[in-house]
C-alpha positions in Angstrom: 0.0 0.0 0.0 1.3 3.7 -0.4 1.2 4.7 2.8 3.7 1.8 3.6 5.8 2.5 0.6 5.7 5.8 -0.1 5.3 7.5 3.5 6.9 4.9 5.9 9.3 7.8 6.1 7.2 10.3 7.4 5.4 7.7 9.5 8.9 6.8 10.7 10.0 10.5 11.9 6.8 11.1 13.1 5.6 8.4 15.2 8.6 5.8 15.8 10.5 3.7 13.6 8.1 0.4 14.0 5.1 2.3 13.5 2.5 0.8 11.2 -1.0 2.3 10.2 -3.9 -0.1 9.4 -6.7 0.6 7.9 -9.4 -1.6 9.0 -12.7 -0.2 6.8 -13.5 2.1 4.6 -17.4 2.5 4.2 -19.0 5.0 2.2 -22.0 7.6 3.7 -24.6 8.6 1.1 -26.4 11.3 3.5 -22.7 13.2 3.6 -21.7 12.2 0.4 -17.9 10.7 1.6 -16.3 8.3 2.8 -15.5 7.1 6.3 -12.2 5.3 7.1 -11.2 3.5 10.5 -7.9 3.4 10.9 -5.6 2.6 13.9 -2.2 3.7 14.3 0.3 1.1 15.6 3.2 2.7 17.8 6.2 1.6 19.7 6.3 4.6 22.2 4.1 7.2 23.6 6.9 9.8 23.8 6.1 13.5 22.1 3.4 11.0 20.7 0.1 13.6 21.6 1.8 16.6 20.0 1.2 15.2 16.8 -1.6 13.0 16.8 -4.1 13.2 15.2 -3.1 15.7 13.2 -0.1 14.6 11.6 -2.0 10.9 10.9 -4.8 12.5 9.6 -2.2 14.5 6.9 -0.6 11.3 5.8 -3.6 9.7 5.1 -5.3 12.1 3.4 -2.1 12.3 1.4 -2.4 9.1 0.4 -5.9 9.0 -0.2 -5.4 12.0 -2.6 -3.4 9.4 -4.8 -5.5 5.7 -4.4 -8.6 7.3 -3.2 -11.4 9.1 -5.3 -12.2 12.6 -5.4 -14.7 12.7 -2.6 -14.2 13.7 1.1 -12.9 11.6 3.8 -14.3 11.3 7.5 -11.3 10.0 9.5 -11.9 7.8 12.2 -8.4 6.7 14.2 -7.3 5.2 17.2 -4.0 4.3 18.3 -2.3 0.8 20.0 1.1 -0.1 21.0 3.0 -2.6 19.5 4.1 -5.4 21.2 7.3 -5.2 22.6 
């Protein structure tokens, strides 16, 4: 997946070397006309980790939705787990 490929970088300096985003559904609402993705971000450590989320997650993906994804808006729904040590 891009976000893998392409931004692992950015994932990397932002939120640990280890970290991983899944996204576990994508599921599109009618009434609002976009799409609604659950994703959860994976992380190794919570250090500096609040300063930047959600906000810097919420730029990657929308990143890389502006390259696999289609024109309409996303609704991002995240959460965040660590990884096992």
């Amino acid at each position: 997946m891009f976000l893998d490929t392409q931004l692992k970088k950015d994932l990397s300096e932002m939120f640990g070397k280890n970290s991983k985003i899944s996204i576990n559904n994508i599921s599109y609402i009618r009434s609002k006309d976009s799409y609604l993705l659950n994703v959860t971000l994976f992380v190794s450590s919570l250090d500096d980790f609040e300063i930047l989320y959600p906000t810097s997650l919420n730029s990657l993906i929308k990143m890389a939705w502006s390259v696999v994804g289609s024109r309409k808006e996303i609704i991002i729904q995240s959460s965040f787990d660590l990884l096992p040590e």
